[in-house]
N, C-alpha and C positions, 0 to 999 in steps of 0.2 A: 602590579607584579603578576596578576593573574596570566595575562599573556606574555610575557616576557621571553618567554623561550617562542612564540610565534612572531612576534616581532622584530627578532631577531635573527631571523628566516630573511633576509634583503628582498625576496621576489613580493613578500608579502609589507612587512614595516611596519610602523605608523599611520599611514595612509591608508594601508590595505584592509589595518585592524578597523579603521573607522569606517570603512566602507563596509565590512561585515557588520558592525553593531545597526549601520541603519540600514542593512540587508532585511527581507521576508522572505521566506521560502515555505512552501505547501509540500509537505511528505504525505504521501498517500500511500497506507497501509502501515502497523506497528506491528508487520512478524518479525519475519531473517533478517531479511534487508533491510527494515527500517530500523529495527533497533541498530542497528551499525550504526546507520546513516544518522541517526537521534542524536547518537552518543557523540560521534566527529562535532558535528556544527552548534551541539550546545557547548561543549567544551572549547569548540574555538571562537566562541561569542558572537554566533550569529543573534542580530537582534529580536528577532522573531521568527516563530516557530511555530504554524497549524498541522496539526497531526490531527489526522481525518483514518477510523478505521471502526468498519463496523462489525466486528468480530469480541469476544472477549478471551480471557484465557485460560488453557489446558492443560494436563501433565505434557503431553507428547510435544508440545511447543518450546519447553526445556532444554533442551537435546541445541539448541539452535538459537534461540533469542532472547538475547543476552540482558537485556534491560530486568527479567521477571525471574522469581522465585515462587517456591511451594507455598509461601503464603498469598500469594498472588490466586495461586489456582484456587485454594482455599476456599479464599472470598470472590471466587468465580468474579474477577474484574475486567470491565469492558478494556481494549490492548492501548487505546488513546489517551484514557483516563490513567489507568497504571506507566505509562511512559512519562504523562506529564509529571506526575507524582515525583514517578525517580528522578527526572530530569531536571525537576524545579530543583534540586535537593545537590544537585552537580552546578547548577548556575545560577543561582537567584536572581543574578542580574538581570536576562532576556525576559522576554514575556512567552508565552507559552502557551496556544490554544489549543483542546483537546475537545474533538467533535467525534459522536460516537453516528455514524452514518453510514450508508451506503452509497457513494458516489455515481452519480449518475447525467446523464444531459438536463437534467430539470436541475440540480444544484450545483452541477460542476462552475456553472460561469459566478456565482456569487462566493465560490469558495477560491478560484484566483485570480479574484478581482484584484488585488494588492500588491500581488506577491511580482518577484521579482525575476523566480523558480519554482518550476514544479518536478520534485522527484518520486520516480516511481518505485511503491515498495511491493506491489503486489501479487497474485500468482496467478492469474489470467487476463488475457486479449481482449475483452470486453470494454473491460475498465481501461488498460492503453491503449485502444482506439477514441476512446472517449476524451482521455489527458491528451493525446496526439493531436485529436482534432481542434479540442478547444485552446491549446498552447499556439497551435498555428494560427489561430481566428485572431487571438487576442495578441500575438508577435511575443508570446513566453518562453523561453530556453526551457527543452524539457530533457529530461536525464532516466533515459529507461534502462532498468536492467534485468534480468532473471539468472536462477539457477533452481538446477537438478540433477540429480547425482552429487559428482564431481565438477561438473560443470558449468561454465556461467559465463553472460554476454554479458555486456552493457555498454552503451552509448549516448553521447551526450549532441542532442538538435537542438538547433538553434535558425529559430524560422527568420530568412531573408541571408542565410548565412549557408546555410549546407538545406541537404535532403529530410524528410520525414520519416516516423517509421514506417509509415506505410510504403513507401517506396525501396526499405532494407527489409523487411518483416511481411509476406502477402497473407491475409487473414485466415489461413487454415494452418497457420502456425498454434491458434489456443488448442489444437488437436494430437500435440505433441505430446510426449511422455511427461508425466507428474510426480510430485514425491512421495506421493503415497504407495506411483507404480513399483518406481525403481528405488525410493529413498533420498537421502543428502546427508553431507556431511559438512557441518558448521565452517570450518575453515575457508569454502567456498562457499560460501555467504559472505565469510569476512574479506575476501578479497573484493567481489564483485560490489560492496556496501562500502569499501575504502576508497575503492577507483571512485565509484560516485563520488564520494565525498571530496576526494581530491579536485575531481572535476567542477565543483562546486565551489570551492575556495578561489580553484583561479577565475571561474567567471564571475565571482562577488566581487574578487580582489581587482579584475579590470587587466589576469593575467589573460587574457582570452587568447591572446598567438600560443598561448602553448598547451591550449584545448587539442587533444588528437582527433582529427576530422576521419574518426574510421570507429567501428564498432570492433570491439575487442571481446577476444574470446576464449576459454582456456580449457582443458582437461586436466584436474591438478592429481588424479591418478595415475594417467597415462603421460602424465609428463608434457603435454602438448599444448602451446599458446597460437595466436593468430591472431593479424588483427584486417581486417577486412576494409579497405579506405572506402569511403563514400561517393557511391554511383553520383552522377548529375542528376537531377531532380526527376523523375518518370515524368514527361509531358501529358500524361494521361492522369496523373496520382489526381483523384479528387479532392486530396485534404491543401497541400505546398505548392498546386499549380492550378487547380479548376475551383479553388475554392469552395468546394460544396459540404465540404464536413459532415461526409453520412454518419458517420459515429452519434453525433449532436441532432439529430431529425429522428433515431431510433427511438419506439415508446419501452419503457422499461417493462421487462416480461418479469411477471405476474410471480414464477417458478421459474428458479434458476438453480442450478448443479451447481455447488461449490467445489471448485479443482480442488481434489486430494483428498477431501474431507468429509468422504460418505455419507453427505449432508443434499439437503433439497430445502433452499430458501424459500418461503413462500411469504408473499406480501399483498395480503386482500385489503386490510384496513391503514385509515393516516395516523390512529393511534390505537395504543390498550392500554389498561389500566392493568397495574402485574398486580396489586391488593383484589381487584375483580378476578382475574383470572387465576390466582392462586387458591381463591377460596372455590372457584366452581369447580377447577382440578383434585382436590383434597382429595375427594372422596374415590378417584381411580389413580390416583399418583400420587408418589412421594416428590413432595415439592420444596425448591431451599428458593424464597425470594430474598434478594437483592436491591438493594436503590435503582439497581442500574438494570436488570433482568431478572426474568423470572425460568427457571430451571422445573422442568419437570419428569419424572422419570416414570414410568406407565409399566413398563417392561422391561427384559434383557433385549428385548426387540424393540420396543416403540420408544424414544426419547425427545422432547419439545424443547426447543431456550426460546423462550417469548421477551421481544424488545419494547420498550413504550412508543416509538415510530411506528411500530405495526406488524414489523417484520415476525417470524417465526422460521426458525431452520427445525427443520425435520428428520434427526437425526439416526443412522442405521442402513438409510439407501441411500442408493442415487438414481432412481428409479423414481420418475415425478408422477406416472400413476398410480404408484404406489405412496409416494410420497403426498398425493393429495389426498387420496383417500383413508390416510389415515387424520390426516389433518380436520377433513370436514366429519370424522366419525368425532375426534374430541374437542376440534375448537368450532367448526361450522364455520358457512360462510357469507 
């Protein structure tokens, strides 16, 4: 009875439902976009589910994605962990992997190894050149989308079928306006996270003629839609025609700017101990450790969230010389 009203749907049935249960799909990122995208395909029984996101959660992340509450922010929880949580609790049936990571060419090929799809939840170019290139290596449908503002793209490629993003999207696109520029409003999230998911039922279900071979685009203040069909493949594109997948050859940098998030990622070491690093912090910081991260607060200027991968965001600037040198004043390196 659980799907009964999707079965009931003719494009989808019986057939389509079973073909979702033995579906995988990889959603990469649990903010806006993914929580939509989470919330669709656990409810419509997609069989399995890795939700890969190496972020945790905020008050300001509220406003927008919808999976999380104020007790969430609370227990400062990692957004993949807290997704699976609520998700198992919506579907017990599926299985549900929750990786708390940061995606990159050294673990992207073991993370869609399986999968069937990979969509994209995240808020910079970095990481979809990375899902672009290796969806194309490996012949994966990949389903990108964004939004800002009021605004929001998305399109679904599908490699040996249509073009890449690189051939719609040229890479000084990550240089575009953010939300922290201009803002967003949740409604545009929901749309741009529903199209995805739409698009993901028909390519589970096998409805693939009625995938729209164009990237679709909209202004829901200004009233304005568009959908832009799919150039033929750039004969020059290094990812859909030369095969070279520069994305996948890049070594992952050291310091990196979080779009939006007046943050500066830095990652020196393969791990940390947040029980070690909590007690050497004590003594200039107020510190809340976690299972999952270690939180530290120095200042109304200086903030740390220390991951056990290694990682450490720097929180306050976006400024990485600044951003390192506060880092090697309290953690070294």
């Amino acid at each position: 009875m659980r799907y009964s009203r999707q079965t009931r749907f003719k494009p989808i049935g019986e057939t389509g439902q079973t073909r979702l249960t033995n579906s995988k799909v990889l959603v990469v990122g649990a903010g806006a976009l993914g929580t939509v995208v989470l919330n669709h395909l656990v409810r419509a029984g997609v069989g399995f589910i890795r939700i890969v996101d190496r972020d945790y959660i905020e008050l300001s992340n509220l406003q927008r994605q919808m999976l999380y509450d104020e007790d969430d922010v609370a227990r400062a929880l990692p957004k993949a962990l807290a997704a699976k949580e609520k998700l198992q609790k919506m579907n017990s049936t599926i299985k549900i992997e929750a990786i708390v990571s940061h995606v990159s060419p050294g673990n992207i090929g073991d993370l869609i190894a399986d999968v069937d799809l990979v969509i994209d939840g995240t808020d910079n170019f970095a990481t979809r050149y990375v899902l672009n290139d290796a969806c194309f290596q490996k012949g994966i449908p990949f389903s990108y989308g964004g939004v800002v503002s009021a605004r929001g793209m998305t399109a679904l490629f599908r490699p040996g079928h249509t073009c890449c993003l690189r051939c719609m999207i040229k890479d000084t696109a990550g240089s575009n306006e953010t939300c922290d520029m201009v803002g967003v409003i949740s409604p545009a999230v929901d749309i741009v996270g529903s199209i995805q998911s739409t698009d993901a039922l028909k390519l589970l279900t096998g409805n693939t003629d009625q995938i729209k071979q164009a990237l679709t685009t909209f202004d829901m203040w200004s009233n304005q839609n568009m959908h832009i069909n799919f150039p033929q493949p750039n004969p020059d594109c290094p990812t859909c025609q030369l095969q070279q997948y520069p994305a996948l050859h890049m070594h992952d940098m050291q310091e990196t700017v979080l779009c939006g998030r007046d943050t500066v990622q830095i990652h020196h070491y393969d791990s940390m101990d947040l029980k070690f690093w909590d007690q050497r912090l004590k003594s200039v910081a107020q510190t809340q450790l976690t299972p999952f991260i270690l939180k530290a607060h120095v200042s109304d200027d200086v903030h740390f969230t220390i991951f056990p991968d290694g990682r450490v965001l720097v929180q306050g600037t976006e400024d990485i010389a600044k951003a390192r040198t506060l880092y090697d004043r309290y953690i070294g390196s």
